[in-house]
C-alpha positions in Angstrom: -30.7 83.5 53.5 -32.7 83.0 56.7 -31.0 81.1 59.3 -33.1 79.4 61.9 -33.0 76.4 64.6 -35.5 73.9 65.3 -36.8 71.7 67.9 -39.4 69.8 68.9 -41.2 69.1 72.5 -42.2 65.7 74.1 -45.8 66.4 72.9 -45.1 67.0 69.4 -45.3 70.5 69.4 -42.6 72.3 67.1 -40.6 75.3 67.2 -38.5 77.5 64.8 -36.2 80.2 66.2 -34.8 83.0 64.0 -32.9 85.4 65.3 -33.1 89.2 64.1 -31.4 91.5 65.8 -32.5 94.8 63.8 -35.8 94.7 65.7 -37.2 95.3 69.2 -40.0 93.4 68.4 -40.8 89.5 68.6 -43.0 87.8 66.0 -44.7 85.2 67.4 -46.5 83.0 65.4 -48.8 79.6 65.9 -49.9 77.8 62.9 -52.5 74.6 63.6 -52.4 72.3 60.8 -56.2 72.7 60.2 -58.6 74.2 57.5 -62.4 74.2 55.7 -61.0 70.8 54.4 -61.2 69.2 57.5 -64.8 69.3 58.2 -67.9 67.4 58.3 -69.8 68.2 54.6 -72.6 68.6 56.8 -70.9 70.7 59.2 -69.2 73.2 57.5 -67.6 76.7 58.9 -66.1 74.9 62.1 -62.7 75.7 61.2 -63.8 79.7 60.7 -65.8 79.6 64.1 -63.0 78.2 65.6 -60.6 81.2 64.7 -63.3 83.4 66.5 -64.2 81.1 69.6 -60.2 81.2 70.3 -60.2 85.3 71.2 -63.4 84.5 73.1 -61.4 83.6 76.2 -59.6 80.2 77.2 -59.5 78.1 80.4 -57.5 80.5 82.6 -57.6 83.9 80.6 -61.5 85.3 80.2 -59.9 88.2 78.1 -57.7 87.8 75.1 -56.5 90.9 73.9 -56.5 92.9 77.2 -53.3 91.0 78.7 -51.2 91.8 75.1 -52.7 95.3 74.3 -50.9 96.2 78.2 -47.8 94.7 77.2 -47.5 96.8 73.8 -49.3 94.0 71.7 -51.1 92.9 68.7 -52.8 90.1 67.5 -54.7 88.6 64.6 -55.6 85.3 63.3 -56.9 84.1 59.7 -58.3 80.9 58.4 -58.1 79.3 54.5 -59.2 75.9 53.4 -55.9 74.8 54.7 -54.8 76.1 57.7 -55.4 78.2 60.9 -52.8 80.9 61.7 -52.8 82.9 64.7 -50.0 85.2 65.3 -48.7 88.2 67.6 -46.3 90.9 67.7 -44.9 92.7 70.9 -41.9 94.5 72.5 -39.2 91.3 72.9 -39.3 92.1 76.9 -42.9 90.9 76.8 -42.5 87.7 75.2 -43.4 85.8 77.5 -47.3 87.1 77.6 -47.2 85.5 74.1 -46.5 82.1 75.1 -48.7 82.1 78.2 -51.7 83.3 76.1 -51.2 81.1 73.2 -50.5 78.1 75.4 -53.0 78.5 77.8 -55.9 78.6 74.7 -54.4 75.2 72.7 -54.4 74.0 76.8 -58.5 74.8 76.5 -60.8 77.3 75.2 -63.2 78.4 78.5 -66.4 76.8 76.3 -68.9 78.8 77.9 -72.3 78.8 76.0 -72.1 82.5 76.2 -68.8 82.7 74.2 -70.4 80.3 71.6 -73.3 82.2 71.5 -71.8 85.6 70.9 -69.2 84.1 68.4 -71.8 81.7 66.8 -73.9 85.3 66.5 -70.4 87.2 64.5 -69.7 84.1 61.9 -73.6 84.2 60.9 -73.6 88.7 61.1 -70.1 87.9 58.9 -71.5 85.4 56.7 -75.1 87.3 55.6 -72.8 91.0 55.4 -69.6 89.2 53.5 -71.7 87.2 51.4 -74.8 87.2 50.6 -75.9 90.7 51.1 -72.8 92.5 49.3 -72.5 92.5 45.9 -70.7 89.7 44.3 -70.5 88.4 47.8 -71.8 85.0 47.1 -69.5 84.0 44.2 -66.8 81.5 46.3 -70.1 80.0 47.4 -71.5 79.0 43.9 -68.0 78.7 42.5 -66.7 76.4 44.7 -68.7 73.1 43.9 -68.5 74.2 40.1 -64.9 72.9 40.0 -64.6 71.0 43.0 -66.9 67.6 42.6 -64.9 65.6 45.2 -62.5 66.9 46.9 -63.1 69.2 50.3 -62.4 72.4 48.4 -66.2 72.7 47.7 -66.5 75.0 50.5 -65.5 78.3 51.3 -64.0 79.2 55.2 -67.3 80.8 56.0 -69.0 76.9 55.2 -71.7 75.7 52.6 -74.4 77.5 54.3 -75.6 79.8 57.5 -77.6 76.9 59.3 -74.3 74.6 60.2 -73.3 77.6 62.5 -76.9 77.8 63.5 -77.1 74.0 64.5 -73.1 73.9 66.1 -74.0 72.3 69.3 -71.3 72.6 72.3 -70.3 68.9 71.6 -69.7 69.4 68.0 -67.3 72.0 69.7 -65.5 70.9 71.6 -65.2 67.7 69.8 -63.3 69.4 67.0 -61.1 71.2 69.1 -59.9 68.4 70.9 -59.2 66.4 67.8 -57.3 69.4 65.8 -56.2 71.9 68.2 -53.1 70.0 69.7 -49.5 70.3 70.4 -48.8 67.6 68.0 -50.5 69.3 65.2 -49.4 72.7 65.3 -46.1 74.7 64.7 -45.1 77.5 66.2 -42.3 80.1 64.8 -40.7 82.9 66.7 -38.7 85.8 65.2 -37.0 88.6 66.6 -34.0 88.8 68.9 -33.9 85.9 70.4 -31.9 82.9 71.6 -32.7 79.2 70.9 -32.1 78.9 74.9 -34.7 81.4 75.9 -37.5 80.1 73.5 -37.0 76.6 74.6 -37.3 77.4 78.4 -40.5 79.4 77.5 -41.7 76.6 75.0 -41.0 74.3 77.8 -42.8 75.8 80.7 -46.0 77.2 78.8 -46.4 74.2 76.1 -44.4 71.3 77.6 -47.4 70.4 80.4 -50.4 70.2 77.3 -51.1 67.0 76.9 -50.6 65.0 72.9 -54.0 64.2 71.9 -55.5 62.0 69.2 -55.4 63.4 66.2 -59.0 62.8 63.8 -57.7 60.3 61.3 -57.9 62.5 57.9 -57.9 61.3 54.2 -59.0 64.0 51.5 -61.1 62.6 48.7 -58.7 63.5 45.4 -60.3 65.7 43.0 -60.4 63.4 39.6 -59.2 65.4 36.6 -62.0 67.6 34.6 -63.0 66.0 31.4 -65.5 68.4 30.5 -66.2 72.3 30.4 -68.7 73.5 33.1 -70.7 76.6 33.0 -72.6 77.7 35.4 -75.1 81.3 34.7 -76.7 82.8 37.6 -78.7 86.6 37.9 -78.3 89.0 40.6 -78.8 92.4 41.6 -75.5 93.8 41.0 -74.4 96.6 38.9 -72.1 95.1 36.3 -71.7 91.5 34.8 -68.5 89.2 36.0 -67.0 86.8 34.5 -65.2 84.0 36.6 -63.3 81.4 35.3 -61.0 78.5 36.5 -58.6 75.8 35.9 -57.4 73.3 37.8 -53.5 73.0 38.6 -50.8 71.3 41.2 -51.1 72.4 44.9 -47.8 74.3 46.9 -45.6 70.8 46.4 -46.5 70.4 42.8 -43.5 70.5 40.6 -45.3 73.1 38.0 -46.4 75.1 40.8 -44.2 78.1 40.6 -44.8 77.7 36.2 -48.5 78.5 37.3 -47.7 81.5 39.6 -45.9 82.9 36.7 -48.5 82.0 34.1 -50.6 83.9 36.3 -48.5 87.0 36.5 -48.0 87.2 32.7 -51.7 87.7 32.2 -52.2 89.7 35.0 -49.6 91.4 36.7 -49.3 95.1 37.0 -50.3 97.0 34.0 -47.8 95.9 30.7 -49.7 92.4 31.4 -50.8 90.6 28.5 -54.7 90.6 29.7 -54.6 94.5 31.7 -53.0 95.8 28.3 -55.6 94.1 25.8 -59.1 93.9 27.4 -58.9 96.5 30.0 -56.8 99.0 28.6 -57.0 98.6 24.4 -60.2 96.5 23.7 -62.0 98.4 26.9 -64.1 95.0 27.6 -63.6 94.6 31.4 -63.3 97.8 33.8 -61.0 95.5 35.6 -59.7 91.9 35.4 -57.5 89.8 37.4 -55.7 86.3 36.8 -54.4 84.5 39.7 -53.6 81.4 41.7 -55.5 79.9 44.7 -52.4 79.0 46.5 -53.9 75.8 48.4 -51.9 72.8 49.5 -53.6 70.2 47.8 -54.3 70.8 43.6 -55.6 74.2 43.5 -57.1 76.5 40.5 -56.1 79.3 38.2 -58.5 81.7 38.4 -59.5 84.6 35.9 -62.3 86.9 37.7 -63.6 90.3 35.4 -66.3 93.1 35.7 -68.0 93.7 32.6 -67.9 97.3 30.8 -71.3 98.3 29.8 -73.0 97.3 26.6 -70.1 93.9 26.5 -71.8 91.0 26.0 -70.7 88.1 29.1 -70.3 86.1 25.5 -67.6 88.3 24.0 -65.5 88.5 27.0 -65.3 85.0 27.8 -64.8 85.1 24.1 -61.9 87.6 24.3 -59.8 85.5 27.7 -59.9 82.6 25.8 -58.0 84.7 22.6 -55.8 85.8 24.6 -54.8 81.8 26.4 -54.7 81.0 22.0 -52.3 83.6 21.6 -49.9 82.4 23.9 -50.1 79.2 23.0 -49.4 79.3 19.9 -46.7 82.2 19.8 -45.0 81.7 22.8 -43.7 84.2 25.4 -42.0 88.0 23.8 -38.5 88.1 24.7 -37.8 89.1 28.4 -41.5 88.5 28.7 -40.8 85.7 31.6 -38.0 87.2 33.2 -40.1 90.3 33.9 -42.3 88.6 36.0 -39.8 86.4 37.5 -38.1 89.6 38.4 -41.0 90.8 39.7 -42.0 88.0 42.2 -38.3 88.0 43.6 -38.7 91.2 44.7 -41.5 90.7 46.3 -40.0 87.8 48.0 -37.4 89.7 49.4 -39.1 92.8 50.8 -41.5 90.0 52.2 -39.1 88.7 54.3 -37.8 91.8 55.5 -41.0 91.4 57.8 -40.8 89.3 61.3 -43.9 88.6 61.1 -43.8 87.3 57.2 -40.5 85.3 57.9 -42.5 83.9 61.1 -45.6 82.7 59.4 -43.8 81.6 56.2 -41.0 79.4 58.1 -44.3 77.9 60.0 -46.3 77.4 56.6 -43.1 76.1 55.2 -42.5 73.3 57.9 -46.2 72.2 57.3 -45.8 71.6 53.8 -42.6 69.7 54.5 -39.5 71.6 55.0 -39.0 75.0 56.3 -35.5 75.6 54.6 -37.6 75.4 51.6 -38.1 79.4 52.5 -34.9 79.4 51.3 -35.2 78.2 48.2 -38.4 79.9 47.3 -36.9 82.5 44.5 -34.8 79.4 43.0 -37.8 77.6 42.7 -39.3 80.6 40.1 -35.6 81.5 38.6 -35.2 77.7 37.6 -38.5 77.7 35.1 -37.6 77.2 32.2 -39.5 79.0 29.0 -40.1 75.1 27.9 -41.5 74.0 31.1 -43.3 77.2 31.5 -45.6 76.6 27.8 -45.5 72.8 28.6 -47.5 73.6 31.8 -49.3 76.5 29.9 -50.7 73.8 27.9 -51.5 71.6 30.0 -53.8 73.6 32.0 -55.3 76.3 29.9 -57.3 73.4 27.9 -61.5 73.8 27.5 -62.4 70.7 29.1 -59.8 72.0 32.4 -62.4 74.9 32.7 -65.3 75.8 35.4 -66.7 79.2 33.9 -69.1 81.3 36.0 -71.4 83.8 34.1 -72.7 86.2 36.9 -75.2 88.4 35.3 -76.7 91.4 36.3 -80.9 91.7 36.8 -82.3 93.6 34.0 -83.9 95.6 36.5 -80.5 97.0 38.4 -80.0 100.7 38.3 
């Protein structure tokens, strides 16, 4: 059970305490209630650029990590189509560089053109070495608007395509930070050993003076529901065939979402899985093969991504997944076949939050998606499945005309 306390500034800003005394260190974490979904289809990659213009110095502080790394620091930040985290840990006597850093960069980045220019310069570096010149690298970019038609899901973080970095101009800039990166749209967590009291002076005196601002108005355009089986083949210089597939399912909130995780870890979890035991191990089609859940906040996908052994035809292992969704289906789950993996994911829960820094960003990600007691409820939530509910949702999702299947095929000509 994690206990915490919350409260919220004038400005909208809110805070989560949880005190752990078995540490010297503080886990501080911010997360802004921002993604790849909130961006201009024609101006994709702001939210990615974003994470890298914020350790490009703000108003008052031209160096970011200098001030923490002093004080015994370290920081990171990540972005998904959902969200962008930022997060530090340091010695719980330096807390307070924590709060005057974070505070002084949602106050104002310095927008200098040479901070855009040299960020603007990593993203495009990231986006040619990540994606398009690694192998494999560009499959998230073709797979993306295979399932997704509608919804903003069609892009990855890195955006659509290299020339919306290119093109940012210092408007387009600052106009999305000003209408995303706000008190009022951001939670912060902090975890360590630490008193309600002392967070709220600091919250007060670092965050309390930045301004609410006006919040870009945001409605997501739903994904309709897949009637048909898509299939998309594309040739590249890589040295084996992959197979990708996906189906759509419920996002975090969704009442089947924890069935899904588990479907998920029956095929593919550690190496007695259904799909590790059969293709890779016994039938020897896939050197190796993984099943697993997006994990986004609005209706998400189970994904099934594969390299290809030599001499297998794309065919025959598409051919061979698909058997193995039949044979569930129509025979059920093996005794103690659930509760292996539900064992499994609770103890993964619970080393988990043995972490500050994982109780800090999971009571943050929590609050955003409603409630952060829900933390708390997390290895219920996968307990309570029942075997019923768990092949009702099997069937609902693993269907043909649920699929997006990408074929990515190596060049004859490759090695």
């Amino acid at each position: 059970m994690i206990t915490f306390e919350k409260f919220q500034l004038n400005n909208g800003l809110k805070v989560i305490v949880h005190q752990d005394k078995t540490t010297p260190l503080v886990a501080f974490n911010i997360v802004y209630n921002v993604g790849a979904k909130d961006e201009n289809p024609e101006k994709t990659g702001f939210a990615h650029l974003f994470e890298h213009l914020m350790f490009g110095g703000s108003i008052n502080i031209p160096s970011y990590d200098e001030p923490l790394e002093r004080v015994g620091g370290s920081n990171n930040a990540f972005t998904n189509n959902d969200i962008t985290n930022y997060y530090e840990t340091l010695p719980k006597d330096n807390l307070e560089t924590a709060f005057w850093l974070e505070s002084d960069r949602m106050l104002s980045l310095a927008f200098t053109d040479k901070s855009l220019e040299v960020q603007r310069q990593v993203v495009i570096e990231e986006f040619k070495q990540n994606y398009l010149n690694q192998p494999y690298g560009d499959m998230s970019l073709l797979f993306r608007p295979l399932a997704y038609k509608t919804h903003p899901y069609q892009w990855s973080t890195i955006g659509k395509e290299i020339s919306h970095i290119e093109n940012a101009t210092m408007d387009d800039v600052k106009s999305f930070f000003y209408s995303h990166y706000a008190p009022n749209n951001a939670i912060l967590s902090v975890v360590g050993d630490v008193t309600v009291d002392e967070v709220k002076a600091l919250a007060e005196k670092y965050f309390g003076p930045i301004d609410k601002r006006t919040l870009k108005t945001r409605t997501y355009a739903q994904e309709p529901q897949q009637t048909e089986y898509r299939k998309l083949v594309v040739h590249r210089d890589v040295p084996a065939d992959a197979l990708q597939m996906a189906f759509h399912m419920g996002g975090k909130n969704d009442i089947d979402y924890h069935a899904t995780d588990l479907l998920s870890d029956v095929f593919s979890n550690g190496k007695s899985s259904r799909m590790y035991r059969a293709l890779v191990q016994e039938q020897q089609l896939f050197s190796e093969l993984d099943v697993y859940i997006s994990g986004s906040h609005d209706p998400g996908l189970l994904m099934v991504n594969g390299k290809l052994m030599p001499n297998v035809s794309i065919d025959q292992a598409e051919e061979a997944v698909w058997q193995q969704f039949e044979e569930l289906l129509l025979n059920g789950l093996k005794p103690n076949e659930l509760q292996k993996v539900k064992n499994k994911i609770e103890s993964t829960l619970v080393f988990s939050d043995m972490s500050i820094l994982n109780k800090a960003m999971n009571l943050g990600l929590f609050e955003l998606l409603g409630d952060a007691n829900n933390i708390n409820k997390e290895v219920e939530m996968y307990k309570s499945v029942s075997e019923k509910a768990f092949m009702d949702n099997a069937k609902k999702i693993l269907r043909k005309e649920n699929c997006s299947v990408l074929h990515y095929l190596k060049n004859e000509t490759h090695g």
